[in-house]
C-alpha positions in Angstrom: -132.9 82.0 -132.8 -130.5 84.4 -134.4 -132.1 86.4 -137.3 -129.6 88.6 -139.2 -131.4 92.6 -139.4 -130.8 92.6 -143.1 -128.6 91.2 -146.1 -125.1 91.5 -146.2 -124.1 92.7 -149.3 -121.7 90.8 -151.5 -119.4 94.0 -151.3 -119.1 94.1 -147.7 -119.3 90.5 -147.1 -115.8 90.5 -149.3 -114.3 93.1 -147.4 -114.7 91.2 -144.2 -113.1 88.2 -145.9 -110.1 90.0 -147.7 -106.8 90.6 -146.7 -107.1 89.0 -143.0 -107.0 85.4 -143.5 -104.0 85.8 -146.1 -100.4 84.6 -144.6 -97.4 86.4 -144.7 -94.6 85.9 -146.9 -91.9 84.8 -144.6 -88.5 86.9 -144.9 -85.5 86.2 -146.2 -81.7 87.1 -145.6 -78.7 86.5 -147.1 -75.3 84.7 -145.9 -72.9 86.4 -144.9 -70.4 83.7 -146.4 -71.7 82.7 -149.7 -74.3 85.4 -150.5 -77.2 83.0 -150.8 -80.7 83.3 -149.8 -81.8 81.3 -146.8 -84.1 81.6 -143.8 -83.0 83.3 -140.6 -81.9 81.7 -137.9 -81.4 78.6 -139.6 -78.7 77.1 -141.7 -77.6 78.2 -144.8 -78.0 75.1 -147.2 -75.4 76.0 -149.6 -72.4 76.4 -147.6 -73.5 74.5 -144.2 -72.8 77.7 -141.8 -74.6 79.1 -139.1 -73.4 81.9 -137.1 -70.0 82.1 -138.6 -69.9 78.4 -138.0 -69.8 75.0 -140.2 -72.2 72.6 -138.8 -72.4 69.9 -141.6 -70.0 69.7 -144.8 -71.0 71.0 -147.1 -72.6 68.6 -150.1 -70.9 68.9 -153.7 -73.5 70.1 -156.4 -73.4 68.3 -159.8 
């Protein structure tokens, strides 16, 4: 069976653990049409575009 040499300290243990199970932000862009923030390659859900194109109109905001 698998005896560990000696203790891991808490300081090291915490290193291993840090920064490498954390996700990524994802990024961001802006349309080119209204200026709002949206995901790329996907639609922009303020104005309806994608690619310079209208896909969907788009919905009045109250």
């Amino acid at each position: 069976m698998a005896v560990p040499k000696s203790k891991v300290s808490k300081q090291r243990r915490n290193k291993r653990r840090s920064s490498v199970w954390k996700l990524a932000t994802p990024s961001v862009n802006t349309c080119p049409k209204c200026g709002a923030v949206c995901l790329p390659h996907r639609i922009c859900r303020s104005c309806m575009t994608y690619n310079g194109r209208e896909l969907a109109p788009a919905a009045d905001k109250k």
